[in-house]
Structures are given as C-alpha cells and as structure tokens.
C-alpha positions in Angstrom: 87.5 156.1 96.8 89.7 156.0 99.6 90.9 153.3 101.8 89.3 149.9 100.7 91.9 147.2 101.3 91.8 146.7 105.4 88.8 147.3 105.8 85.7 144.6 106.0 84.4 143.6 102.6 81.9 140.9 102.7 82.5 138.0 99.9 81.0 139.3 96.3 80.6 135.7 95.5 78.8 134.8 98.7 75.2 135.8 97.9 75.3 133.3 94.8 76.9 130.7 97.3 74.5 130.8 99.8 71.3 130.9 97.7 72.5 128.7 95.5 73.0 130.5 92.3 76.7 129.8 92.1 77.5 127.3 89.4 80.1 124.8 89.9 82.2 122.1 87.3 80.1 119.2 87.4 76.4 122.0 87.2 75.0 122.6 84.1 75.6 123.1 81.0 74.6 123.5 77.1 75.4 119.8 76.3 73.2 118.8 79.4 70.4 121.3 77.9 71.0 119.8 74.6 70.1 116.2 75.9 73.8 115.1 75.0 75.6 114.5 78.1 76.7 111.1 78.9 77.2 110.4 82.1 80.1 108.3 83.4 80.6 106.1 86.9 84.3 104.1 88.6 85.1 100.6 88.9 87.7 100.6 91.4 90.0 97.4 92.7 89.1 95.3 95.9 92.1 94.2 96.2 95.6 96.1 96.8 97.8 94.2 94.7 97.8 92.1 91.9 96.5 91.1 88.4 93.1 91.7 87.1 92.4 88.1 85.3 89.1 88.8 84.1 85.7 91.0 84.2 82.0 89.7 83.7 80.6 92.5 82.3 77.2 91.1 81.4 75.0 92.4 83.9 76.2 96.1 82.6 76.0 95.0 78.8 72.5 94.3 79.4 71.5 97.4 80.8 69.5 100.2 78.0 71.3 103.3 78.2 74.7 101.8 78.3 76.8 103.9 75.8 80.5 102.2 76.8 82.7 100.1 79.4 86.2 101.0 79.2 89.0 98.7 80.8 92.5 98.5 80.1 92.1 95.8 77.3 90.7 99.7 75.5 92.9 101.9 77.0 96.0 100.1 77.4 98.9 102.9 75.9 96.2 105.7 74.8 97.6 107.8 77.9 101.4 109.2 78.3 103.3 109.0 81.6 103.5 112.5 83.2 105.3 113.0 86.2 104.2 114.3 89.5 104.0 118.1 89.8 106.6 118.0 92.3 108.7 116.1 91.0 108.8 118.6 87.3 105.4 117.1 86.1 101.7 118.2 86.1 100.0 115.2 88.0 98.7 114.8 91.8 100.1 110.6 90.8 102.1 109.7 88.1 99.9 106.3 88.3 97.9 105.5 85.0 95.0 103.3 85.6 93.4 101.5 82.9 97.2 101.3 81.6 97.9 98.0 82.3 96.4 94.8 84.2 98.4 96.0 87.2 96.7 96.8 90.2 99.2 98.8 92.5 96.6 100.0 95.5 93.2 99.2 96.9 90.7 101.6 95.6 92.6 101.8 91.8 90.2 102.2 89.0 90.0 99.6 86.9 87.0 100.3 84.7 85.0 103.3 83.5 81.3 102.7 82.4 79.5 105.5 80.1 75.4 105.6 80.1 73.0 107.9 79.3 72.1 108.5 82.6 74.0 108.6 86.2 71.5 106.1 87.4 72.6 103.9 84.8 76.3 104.2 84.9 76.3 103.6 88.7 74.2 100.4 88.3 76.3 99.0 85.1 79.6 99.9 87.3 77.8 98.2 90.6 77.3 95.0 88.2 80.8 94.6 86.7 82.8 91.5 88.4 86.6 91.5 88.7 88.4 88.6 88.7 92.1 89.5 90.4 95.6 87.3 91.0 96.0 88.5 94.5 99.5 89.6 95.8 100.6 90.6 99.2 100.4 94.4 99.8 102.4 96.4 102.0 100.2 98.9 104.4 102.2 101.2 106.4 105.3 101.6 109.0 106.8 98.3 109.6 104.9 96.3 107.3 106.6 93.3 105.4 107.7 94.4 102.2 107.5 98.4 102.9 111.0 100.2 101.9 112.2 102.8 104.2 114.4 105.3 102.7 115.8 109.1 103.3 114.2 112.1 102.2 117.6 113.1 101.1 118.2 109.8 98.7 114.2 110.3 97.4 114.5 114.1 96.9 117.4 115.6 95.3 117.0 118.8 96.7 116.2 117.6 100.8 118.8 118.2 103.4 118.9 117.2 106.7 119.8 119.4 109.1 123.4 119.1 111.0 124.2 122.1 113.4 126.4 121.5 116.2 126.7 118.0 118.0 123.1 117.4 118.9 123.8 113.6 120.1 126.4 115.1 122.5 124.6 117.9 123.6 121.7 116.1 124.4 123.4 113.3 126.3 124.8 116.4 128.5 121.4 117.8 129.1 120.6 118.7 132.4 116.9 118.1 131.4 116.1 115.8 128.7 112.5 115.1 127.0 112.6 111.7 124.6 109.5 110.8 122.8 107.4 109.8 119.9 104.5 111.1 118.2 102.4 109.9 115.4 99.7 111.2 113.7 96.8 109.3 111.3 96.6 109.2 108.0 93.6 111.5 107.3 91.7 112.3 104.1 89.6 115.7 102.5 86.4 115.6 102.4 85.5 118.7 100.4 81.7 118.6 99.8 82.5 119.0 96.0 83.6 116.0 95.3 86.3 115.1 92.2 84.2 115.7 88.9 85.0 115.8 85.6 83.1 116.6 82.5 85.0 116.9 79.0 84.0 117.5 75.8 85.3 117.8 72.5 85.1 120.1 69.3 86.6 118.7 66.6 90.7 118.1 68.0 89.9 120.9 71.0 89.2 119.9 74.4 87.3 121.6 77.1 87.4 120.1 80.7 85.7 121.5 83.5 86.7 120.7 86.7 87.6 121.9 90.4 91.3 122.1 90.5 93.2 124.4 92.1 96.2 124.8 89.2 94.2 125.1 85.9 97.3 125.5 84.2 99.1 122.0 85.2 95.9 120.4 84.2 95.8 121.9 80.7 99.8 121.1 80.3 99.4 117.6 82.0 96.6 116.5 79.6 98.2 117.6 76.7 101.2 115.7 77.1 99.3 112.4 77.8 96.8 112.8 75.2 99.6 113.8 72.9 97.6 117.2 71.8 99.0 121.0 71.8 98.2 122.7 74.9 96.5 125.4 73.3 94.1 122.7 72.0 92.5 122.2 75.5 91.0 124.6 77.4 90.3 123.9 81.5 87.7 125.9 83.0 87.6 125.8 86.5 85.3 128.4 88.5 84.2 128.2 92.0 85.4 125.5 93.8 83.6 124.1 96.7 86.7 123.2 99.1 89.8 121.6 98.1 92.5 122.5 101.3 95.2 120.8 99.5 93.3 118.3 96.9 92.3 119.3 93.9 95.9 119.4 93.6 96.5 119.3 89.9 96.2 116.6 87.3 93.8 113.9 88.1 94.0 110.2 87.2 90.7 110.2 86.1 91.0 113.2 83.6 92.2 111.7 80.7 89.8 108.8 81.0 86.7 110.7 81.0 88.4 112.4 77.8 89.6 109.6 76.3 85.7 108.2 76.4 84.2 111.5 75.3 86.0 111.5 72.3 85.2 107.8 71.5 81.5 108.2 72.0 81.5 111.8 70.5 79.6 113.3 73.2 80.7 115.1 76.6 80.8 113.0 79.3 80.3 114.2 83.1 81.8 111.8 86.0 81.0 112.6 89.5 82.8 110.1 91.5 81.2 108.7 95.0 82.9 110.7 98.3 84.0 106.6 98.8 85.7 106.8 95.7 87.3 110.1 96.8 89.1 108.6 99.2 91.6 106.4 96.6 91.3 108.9 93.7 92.7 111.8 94.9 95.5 112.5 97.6 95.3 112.3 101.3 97.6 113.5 104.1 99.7 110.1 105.1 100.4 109.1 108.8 103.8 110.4 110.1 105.8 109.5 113.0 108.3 111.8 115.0 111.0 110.8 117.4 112.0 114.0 119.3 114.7 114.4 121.7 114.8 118.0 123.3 117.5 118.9 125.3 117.7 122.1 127.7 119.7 123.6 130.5 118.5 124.7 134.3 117.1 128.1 133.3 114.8 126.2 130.2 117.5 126.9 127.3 117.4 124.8 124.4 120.9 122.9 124.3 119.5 120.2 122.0 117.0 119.6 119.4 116.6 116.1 117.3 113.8 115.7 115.1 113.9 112.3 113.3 110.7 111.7 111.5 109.0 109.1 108.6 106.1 110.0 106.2 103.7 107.1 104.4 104.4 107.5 100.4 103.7 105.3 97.6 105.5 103.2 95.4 105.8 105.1 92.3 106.3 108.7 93.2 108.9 110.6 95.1 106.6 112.8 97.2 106.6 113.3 100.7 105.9 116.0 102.5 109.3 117.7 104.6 108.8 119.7 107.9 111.9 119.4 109.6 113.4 122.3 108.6 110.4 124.5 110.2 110.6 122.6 113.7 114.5 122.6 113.1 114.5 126.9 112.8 111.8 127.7 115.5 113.0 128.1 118.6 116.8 129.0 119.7 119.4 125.9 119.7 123.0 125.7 119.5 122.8 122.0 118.4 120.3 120.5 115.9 119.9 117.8 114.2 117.0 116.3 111.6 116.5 113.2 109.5 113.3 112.9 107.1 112.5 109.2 105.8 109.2 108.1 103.6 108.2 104.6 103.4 107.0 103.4 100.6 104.2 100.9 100.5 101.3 99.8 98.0 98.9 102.9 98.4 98.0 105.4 96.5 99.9 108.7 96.1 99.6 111.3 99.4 99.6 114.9 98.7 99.3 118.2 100.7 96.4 118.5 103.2 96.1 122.0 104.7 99.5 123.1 106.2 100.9 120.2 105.0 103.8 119.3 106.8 103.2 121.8 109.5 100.0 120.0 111.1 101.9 116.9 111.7 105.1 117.7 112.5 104.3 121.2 114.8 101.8 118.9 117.0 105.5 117.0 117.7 107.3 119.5 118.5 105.0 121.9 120.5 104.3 118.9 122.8 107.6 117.9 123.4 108.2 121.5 123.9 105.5 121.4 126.8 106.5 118.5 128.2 109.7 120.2 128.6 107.8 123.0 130.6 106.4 120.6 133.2 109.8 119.1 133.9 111.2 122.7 134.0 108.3 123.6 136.1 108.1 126.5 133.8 105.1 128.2 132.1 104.7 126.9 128.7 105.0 130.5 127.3 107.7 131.5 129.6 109.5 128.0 128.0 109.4 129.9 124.8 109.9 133.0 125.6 113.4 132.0 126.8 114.0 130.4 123.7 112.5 133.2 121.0 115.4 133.8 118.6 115.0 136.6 115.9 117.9 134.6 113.9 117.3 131.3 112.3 119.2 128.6 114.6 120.4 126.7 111.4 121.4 129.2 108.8 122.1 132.3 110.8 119.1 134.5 108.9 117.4 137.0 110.4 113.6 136.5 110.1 112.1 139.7 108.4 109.9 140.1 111.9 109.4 137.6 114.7 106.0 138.5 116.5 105.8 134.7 118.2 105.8 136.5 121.5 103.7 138.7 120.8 101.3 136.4 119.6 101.6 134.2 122.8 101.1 137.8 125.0 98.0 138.9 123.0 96.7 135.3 122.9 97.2 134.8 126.4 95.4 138.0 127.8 92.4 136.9 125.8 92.1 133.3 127.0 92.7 134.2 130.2 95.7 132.0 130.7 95.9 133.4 133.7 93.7 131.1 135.7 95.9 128.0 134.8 97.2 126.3 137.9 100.1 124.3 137.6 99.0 121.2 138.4 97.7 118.7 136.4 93.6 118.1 137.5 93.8 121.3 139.8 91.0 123.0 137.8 87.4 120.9 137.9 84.0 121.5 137.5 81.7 118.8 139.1 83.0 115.7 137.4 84.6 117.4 134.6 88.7 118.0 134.5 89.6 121.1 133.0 92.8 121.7 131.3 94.4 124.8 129.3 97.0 124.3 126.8 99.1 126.3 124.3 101.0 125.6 121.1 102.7 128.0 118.5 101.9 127.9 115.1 104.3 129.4 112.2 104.2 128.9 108.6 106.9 130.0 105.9 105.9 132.6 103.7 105.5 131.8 99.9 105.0 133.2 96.7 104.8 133.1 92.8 105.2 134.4 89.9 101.9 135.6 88.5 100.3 137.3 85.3 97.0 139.6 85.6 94.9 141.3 83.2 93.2 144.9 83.9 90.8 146.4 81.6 89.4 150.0 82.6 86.5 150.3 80.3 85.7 153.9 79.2 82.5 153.8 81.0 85.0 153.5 84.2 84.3 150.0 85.1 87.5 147.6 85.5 87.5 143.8 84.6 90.0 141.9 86.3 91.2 138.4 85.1 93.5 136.1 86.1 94.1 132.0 85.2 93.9 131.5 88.9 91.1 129.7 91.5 88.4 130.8 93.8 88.9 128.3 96.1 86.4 129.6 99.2 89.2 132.3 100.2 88.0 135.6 99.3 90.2 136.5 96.6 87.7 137.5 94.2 87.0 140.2 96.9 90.7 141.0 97.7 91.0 141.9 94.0 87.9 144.0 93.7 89.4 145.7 96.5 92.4 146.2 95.3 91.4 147.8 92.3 88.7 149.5 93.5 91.9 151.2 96.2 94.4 151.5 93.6 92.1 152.7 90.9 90.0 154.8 92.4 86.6 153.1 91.8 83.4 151.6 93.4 84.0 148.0 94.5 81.0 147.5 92.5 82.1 148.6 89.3 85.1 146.0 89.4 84.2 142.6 87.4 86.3 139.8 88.5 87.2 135.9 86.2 89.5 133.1 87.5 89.5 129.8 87.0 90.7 129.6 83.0 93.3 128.8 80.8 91.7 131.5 78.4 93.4 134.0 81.3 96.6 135.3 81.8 98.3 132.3 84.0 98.7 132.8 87.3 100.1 129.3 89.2 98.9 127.4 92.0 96.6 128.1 94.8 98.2 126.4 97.1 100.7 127.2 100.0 99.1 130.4 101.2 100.5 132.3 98.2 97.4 133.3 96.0 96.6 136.8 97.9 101.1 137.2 98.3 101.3 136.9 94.3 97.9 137.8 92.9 97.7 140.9 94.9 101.2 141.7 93.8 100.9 141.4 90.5 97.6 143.8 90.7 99.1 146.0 92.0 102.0 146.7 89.3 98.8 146.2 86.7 97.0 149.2 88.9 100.1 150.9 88.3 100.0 150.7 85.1 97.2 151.4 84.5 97.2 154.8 85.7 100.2 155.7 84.1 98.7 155.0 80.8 95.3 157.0 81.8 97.9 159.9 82.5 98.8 159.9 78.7 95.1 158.7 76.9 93.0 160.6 75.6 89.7 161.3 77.9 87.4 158.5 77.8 89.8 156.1 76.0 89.6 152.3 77.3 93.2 150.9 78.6 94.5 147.6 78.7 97.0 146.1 80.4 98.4 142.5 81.4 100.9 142.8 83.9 103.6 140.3 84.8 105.0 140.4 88.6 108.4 138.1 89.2 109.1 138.1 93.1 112.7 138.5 94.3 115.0 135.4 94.5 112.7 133.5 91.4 114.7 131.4 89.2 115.1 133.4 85.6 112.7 131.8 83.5 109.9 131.7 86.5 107.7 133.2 83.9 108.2 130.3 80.9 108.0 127.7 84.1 104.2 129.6 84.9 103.3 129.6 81.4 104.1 125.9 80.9 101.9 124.9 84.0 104.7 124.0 86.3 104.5 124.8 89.7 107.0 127.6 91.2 106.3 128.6 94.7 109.5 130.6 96.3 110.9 131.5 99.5 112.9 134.4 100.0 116.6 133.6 100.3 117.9 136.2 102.1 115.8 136.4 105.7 113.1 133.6 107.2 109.7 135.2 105.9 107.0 133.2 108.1 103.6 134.2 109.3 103.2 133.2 113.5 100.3 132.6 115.8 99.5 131.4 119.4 96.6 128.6 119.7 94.9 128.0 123.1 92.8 125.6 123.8 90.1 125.0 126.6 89.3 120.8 127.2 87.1 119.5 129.9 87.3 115.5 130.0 84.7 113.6 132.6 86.5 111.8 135.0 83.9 108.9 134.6 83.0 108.5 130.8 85.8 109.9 129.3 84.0 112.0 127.5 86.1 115.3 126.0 84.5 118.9 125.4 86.5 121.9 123.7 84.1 124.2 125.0 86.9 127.2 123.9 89.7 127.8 121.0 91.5 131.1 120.9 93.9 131.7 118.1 96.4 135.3 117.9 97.9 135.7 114.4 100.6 137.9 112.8 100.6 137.7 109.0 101.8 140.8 108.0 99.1 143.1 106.0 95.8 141.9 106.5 93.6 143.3 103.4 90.2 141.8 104.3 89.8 141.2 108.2 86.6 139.5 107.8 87.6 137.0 105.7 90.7 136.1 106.9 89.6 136.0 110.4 86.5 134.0 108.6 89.9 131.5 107.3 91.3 131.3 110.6 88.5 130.0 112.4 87.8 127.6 110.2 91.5 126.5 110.5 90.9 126.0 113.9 88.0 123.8 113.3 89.4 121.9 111.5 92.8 121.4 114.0 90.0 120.7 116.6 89.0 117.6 114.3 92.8 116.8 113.7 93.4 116.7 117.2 89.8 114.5 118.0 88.4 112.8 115.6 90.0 112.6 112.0 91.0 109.3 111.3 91.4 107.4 108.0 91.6 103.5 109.4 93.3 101.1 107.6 92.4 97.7 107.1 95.6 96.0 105.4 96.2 98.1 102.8 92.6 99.4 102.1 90.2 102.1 103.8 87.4 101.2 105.6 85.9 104.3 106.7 85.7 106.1 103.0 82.4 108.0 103.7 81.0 111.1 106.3 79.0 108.3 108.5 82.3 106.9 109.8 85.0 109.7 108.7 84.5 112.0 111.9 84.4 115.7 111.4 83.7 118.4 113.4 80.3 119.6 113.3 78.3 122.5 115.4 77.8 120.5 118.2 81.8 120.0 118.9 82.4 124.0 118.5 81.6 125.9 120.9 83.2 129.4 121.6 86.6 130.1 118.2 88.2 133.1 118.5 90.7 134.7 116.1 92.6 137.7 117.0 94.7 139.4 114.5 98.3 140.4 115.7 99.7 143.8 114.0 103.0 142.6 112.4 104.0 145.5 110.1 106.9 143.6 107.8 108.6 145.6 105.0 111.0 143.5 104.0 108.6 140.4 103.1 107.1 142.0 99.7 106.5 145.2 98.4 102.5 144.8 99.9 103.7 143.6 103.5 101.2 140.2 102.9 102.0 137.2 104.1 99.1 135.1 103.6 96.8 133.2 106.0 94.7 130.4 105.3 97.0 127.2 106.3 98.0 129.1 109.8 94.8 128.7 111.8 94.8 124.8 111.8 98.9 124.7 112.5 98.9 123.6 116.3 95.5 122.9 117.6 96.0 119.7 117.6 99.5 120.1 120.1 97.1 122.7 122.5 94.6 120.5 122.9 96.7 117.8 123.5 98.7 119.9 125.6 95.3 120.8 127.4 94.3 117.1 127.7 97.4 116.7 130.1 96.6 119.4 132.0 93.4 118.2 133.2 94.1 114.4 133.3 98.1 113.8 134.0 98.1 111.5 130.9 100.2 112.6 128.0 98.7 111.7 125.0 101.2 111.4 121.9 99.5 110.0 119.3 96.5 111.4 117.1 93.6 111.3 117.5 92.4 111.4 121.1 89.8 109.5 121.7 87.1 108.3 124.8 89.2 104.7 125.0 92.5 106.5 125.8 91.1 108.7 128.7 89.9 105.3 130.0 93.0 103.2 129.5 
C-alpha cells in the first residue's frame, strides 16, 4: 500500500456526520422501538445554599404518563461516595445529589421525574415546588466566607516553584513589568448535550452515554451502585464535542440507573443546555499576579507567577499551570505560588488546554508588555530569551522549535508591516493592531490496549475501549493499519467507545493519537510476525498492550480498573509549540472590534493526518478568538445567569474571517518511538494574549482582563 499516514485522509466517519446517519447516546434504540423507553427530566436548586424543607409535587402527580418522582427522601444512601478522578476516583464531582437535603450550589439537582414521554417529564419537573432554608453562599475571589488555600496544602503532589531569589532579582531589575490578569469563568457548550439512557437486564447494566473515559464510568458506577464492574457495560460511540467535559463519571448517572431499575424499564435523560451549565464542569475564573523582570538587552532576570483558581468545596481539584509559564522562557530566578479558593459552586474541570488558556494569556502579555518598555520586537523579546534547557529543572527539551514557529508564523502574517507605535496603522476610522503570543503544551501519554484482527479474507478490524470525540482518530487508525499492514484504508473496520473493548484510558490531554497510535503500532507488529509463521489464509488475532517509558509499574492494572494515568516523560521537557498572530481593527468611534485575520504555526512532532489536524487547529483558534471576546459565564451571587446559547457568546461565521494553520516540521526522536506529539489543545493556547496583545497595538490601552468587550474600548 505504501505511505498512508502523512498524507490527507478525509474523516471515514464524516459522511454519516454530515448527512446525519451517525447515531449518537441519547438516538435510538430497541427499547425506544419496543415502546418501553421512559423518559426522564431535572429539578435542580434555586438557591445556592441550604436545606430543601419541602416539595409540592401535586401539579406533577396529576399529570397521565407520570411513571416516578425521585427526591432524596427515595434516594437518600442508595449511591456510594466515589472520589474525583483526580484525586484516585472515577467522578468529574464527588457530589451526590439526591443524597441528602443538602443543597451545596445553585443549579444542584434535587429531583428526578420519570414519564412516558419527554414532554411529560419536562412539564411534571417545570411543576414541582421547592421549599428551601436559605444560607449565605460564597461566589468567588474575595467573597465572605470563600477559603483561600495553596495548591501545595490541597494537592499532595503540587510544588511551587523556587529557583534562584526572584524577589531580589526583580527588585534589581533594570526593567520591571508588575501586573494582574484575570480571566472568566467560562463554560462548554458541546451541541450534544449530557445524556444518559440506562437499562437493565436482570443485575447487568448498560449505559449509553458521551463520555470521554468509558472505563472510569463503568468502574465509578459500580462502586456506587455496589455492583461488579463486569456487570455494567458503558457504550459510548460518537460523541458530538466534549473539549474537556464529558469528563468521566457524571452525577446524574447513577440516578437515571437507580430509576431504571425501580420502574423496570430504560430510562433516557437529556438534560436542558441550561441544566448543562451546573451538571457538568466548567473552566473556573483565574487570577495571575506577574512580575517579570529583565536586563538592558531584554534578558529575563526575574519571573513571579502567583496565581488563584475558583474550586468547590468538596473536591481537591484545580487546575495547575505554573510550572509551564515557570519553564518557558530563560530565567535565572523564578518563583510560583498556585492557590484555589473554594466557594459554594459546583466542581470545575478541564476545558480545552486547561490550564494553559488562562494562565499563557498572563504570561504572553506580560511578556509583551515587557517588549514595549524594551522597545523591542515582541519576537525579538523571545528570541533573546529561547532556552533549549528547562529554567527550573535543568532538562533539556527533546526539540525546541518556538523560534521557528515565531519565524514561519511571522513570514506568513506579514508581521512585517507592524509599526511600532501604538495607533500608527488605520484604515478610515478603524485602528489596526498586530499581536503575537506563543503557545506550548506538555506532551502526554498513556498506557493503552488495542485489538487487531486480520480476517482471512484480508480485511482488519481494529478495536479499542477508547472515544471518537470529533478528532479523527478513527481515521488515524485506519491509517495506520492500512500503512503498517499493507491494506486498503477501506478494508480496515474501526469500534471505540466500549467497555466490551480492550481499555484504552482517557481522551483527554492530547494523548489519544500519542498512545492509541502507539499501541497500534506494536499490534501491527505483531501481527505480521504471526502472518510470517500461519498457515496461508489463516485469521490472526492479536491484543496488544503498549506501556510508555517512565509509567508507574502497574500502569496497566491502573487502565484496566478505570483510573486515569496520563504521563510525562521524566527525563527531557516533551512539549508541542506554536506562534499565534492576530489581526484586530477596533473603530475609534463605536468601539466596535473585528478580527478580520488569525494565523497559527505549529510544531507537534509527526503529523499523521494533515487535514485533520490542521482541521483541529483552526478550530482551536476559534475558539481562542471567543476566549479572548466573548466567552463569559456571569455570575449573579453564586448562580449563572447566562446558562443558554442566546446570552453565552460564541463565535460564529460572522466573527471569523480569514484562520490559518501552518504546520512547522519538528522531527523529535526522542519523544516516542512514532515522533507524535499530539495537537488538539494547542491551537486555542494564546489567542486570547495575541489579540489582546493586538488590541494594544491599535488603541494604547492594555487590556488585562478577559473578555474584551465594546465598554472597555470606550472607558
């Protein structure tokens, strides 16, 4: 067959997708054909904090087609604690509703109701009444009541970073930048929203639903429903977005279960996208003090990075990214401190590039508004201060194309027509301004399992307990076999998304194509060795288990119990780069601001599909453009009040204009035995800093806290 991976392949899934074929969790099924599916709809609280006192359910009792209404007084001790998948557990929240009569956060469930019918279940749930015992909530930073404490004292395993005499070194300075940024909280809005359906034969469970770890859902479930995980099955096939939600575990899960088996029938819940909002996780507002230190010629002599992330009360999650900004650049003296506050919301979790988005967009603006002090070019300001050592632990990085990123970038943008000055380029009324940012992302993998069947006909199924998640790597694997078997793409069958497969972890942190593709590729092997010695004609079989270097020793027990096990090489600094520049034209009258251009460069290694991951990368930068402008999540005490696409601002077609994605070459041997790094978190990292960067350019006013809106060009 030749050379397949590297090449353009265009999505085998994507013809079902877009003539709407492909099934998804909460579609059809036989107990829907069967006239058996009960369909269930939320209660959730009003209130942030308290006691529920009562409900009036008799609006919803009246209703035909009710089948069940489920509170705590029914569920109260029917579900297990499980810990938070970060913390060694399965769950995206270690929060049980309908446990108690506790309400911990606004948006809580507090009630399930069960009907023949989804019409009916959202009326009955629309007509319950709660009755609370109000308390007072805690919403965010410096809110009465909210406890502040460090990463290090809320995560065994955080350190901050001390390197040198920072506070010293930056009081000598010769040039000295001191400044805080903040970004929103802001929420996914995949258009699949959080469904459920379960159903029961006999003492085994089947759950469909999107999730992006099958295998922690399975394990999670088990334990609170006191069953043995090989008793529930979780299907999960295509998933229709999840960039960081999805996560694992739901709250809801165990309910819908829990009333399935009560009314012995399956029962489907499709949550409202308002609902989405307090169900599932979010990425929490942040806050970074930077101080940024440097010397005549623009070298970094100091670097402090003290930031704070929104978390709840009762899990110890929050998102660290100080020991990315802390390793970037060149710095003899560095020092980081990561605190969460904890206040009366519901549980964050990752959001695409998780900590990168957030605390990148600090840095990379401090970083430029070190270059207009300098009176340097913002590349040249990080050019001077490229490093192919990490600053804090002395390792090299496997490769270091940030420059070349910047340089490729650059030529394509035509950074070249950037005056210095800020307001120097206009078009009639409009200000034009061009700004940069770097964007860099730590490399990750896991240990995976894979099963390859070559058929004696010569076609190969592939199948792996992992996700389709919208990233192509269905594709990537039909590639890959088709390569390293010598077949027709076509002949390749590809299944994810099932606890009937071989487990293969999370899709999450840009590791699905660095594992699953490496644990192909040792099946591939395999494979052919065992064709060598078969008879003509003879079917093979093989299930292949790949362990990457530096993995704990029982990374493959940890995998097959559902625990999550993502690894970074401990030898060398394995990260994947990119340049983003941004184009902004703000009126000088209205306000108004335009993006009329993104250009993105990007080294990550071995790129196996260029279509799809330049397909990734744009859509990162989308997104970014939407960090940057519009994504916002306001809070109103402790509660949301714009939980819905009318008022949640996304981009759409008419805020994109001209994206472009360049791929670097970054040839990296040392990273894994495929040279992958993985790509789909690195388009959005640092969109938001370039266009805020950009925003400066054209208008002299630095803006430090997301998002940028119309009122703050007219402040």
């Amino acid at each position: 067959m030749g050379v397949v991976l590297g090449r353009d392949h265009v999505r085998i899934e994507g013809t079902a997708k877009v003539t709407g074929a492909a099934l998804y969790s909460s579609d059809g099924s036989r107990a829907e054909e069967a006239g058996r599916l009960a369909h269930a709809a939320l209660v959730t609280s009003a209130v942030a904090k308290g006691r529920i006192i009562g409900f009036d359910q008799s609006a919803a009792e009246a209703m035909p087609g009710l089948l069940g209404l489920f509170t705590h007084r029914d569920f109260a001790g029917s579900v297990a604690p499980v810990a938070h998948l970060m913390a060694g557990g399965y769950a995206n929240s270690s929060h049980r509703p309908l446990y108690s009569d506790a309400v911990a956060y606004a948006g809580q469930i507090v009630a399930l109701v069960v009907a023949e019918t989804v019409e009916t279940a959202a009326a009955a749930a629309a007509s319950v009444r709660v009755t609370y015992e109000e308390e007072p909530a805690s919403a965010g930073f410096d809110a009465p009541g909210a406890e502040t404490v460090r990463l290090a004292d809320l995560k065994p395993h955080h350190e901050d970073i001390r390197t040198g005499d920072a506070a010293a070194a930056f009081a000598a300075s010769l040039h000295r930048i001191e400044a805080r940024y903040e970004t929103p909280t802001q929420h996914h809005n995949p258009i699949e929203l959080f469904t459920t359906r379960c159903a029961w034969d006999g003492d085994t469970l089947t759950v469909h639903e999107p999730t992006r770890f099958v295998g922690a859902v399975q394990h999670g479930l088990a334990a609170q429903l006191g069953l043995d995980p090989a008793r529930v099955r979780v299907v999960s096939g295509l998933i229709g977005g999840h960039f960081g939600s999805k996560f694992a575990l739901s709250q809801h899960t165990a309910l819908v279960a829990l009333a399935a088996k009560r009314l012995g029938r399956p029962v489907s819940l499709v949550p409202t996208r308002r609902q989405c909002f307090t169900i599932a996780n979010y990425r929490p507002e942040t806050r970074h003090d930077i101080r940024l230190g440097a010397d005549a010629e623009g070298r970094l002599t100091a670097l402090v990075h003290e930031a704070e992330v929104v978390t709840s009360r009762f899990d110890p999650f929050a998102m660290e990214g100080a020991d990315v900004t802390g390793s970037l650049y060149a710095c003899p003296a560095i020092r980081t401190e990561e605190r969460a506050t904890r206040v009366d919301r519901n549980t964050p979790g990752p959001m695409r590039a998780p900590p990168e988005v957030p605390y990148l967009f600090a840095l990379e603006s401090a970083m430029d508004e070190m270059a207009w002090q300098l009176g340097l070019d913002p590349i040249e300001l990080r050019r001077r201060n490229d490093t192919a050592t990490d600053p804090v632990s002395g390792k090299p990085f496997t490769s270091r194309p940030l420059i070349a990123c910047f340089e490729a970038g650059a030529r394509a943008f035509g950074w070249e027509r950037r005056l210095p000055q800020p307001g120097a380029l206009r078009d009639g009324p409009w200000r034009i301004g061009l700004g940069c940012a770097a964007s860099v992302r730590p490399v990750k993998i896991a240990a995976a399992t894979i099963r390859v069947r070559l058929a004696a006909d010569g076609s190969v199924e592939v199948a792996a307990a992992h996700h389709e998640i919208g990233n192509g790597i269905t594709t990537l694997l039909a590639m890959g076999t088709a390569e390293w078997l010598g077949v027709p793409v076509e002949r390749v069958s590809v299944h994810l998304g099932d606890t009937d497969l071989p487990p293969a972890g999370i899709s999450g942190g840009s590791s699905t194509t660095t594992s699953l593709m490496s644990a192909l590729s040792i099946a591939c092997a395999q494979v052919r060795d065992t064709r060598a010695v078969a008879r003509a004609g003879e079917p093979v079989e093989v299930v292949a288990e790949f362990v990457p270097k530096g993995s704990k020793p029982d990374a493959l027990q940890a995998l097959r119990a559902g625990h999550i096990g993502l690894t970074l090489p401990d030898d060398a600094l394995s990260w994947a780069f990119g340049a983003q520049f941004a184009e902004v034209h703000v009126h000088a009258e209205t306000g108004e601001i335009r993006v009329p251009r993104l250009t993105g460069a990007f080294a990550a290694g071995r790129v196996l599909n260029p279509l799809t991951a330049l397909s990734q990368l744009k859509g990162g930068m989308i997104w970014g453009l939407g960090s940057a402008l519009l994504e916002e999540t306001v809070l109103d005490g402790a509660a949301y009040r714009n939980p819905d696409l009318a008022e949640y601002l996304v981009p759409t077609s008419a805020d994109v204009e001209a994206v472009e994605a360049l791929i670097v070459p970054d040839p990296d041997e040392r990273v894994n035995p495929l040279g992958v790094k993985g790509l789909g978190e690195l388009g959005i990292i640092g969109v938001n800093a370039a266009i805020a960067n950009a925003v400066f350019h054209a208008t002299g006013r630095r803006q430090r806290r997301l998002p940028i809106r119309i009122e703050d060009m007219l402040a």
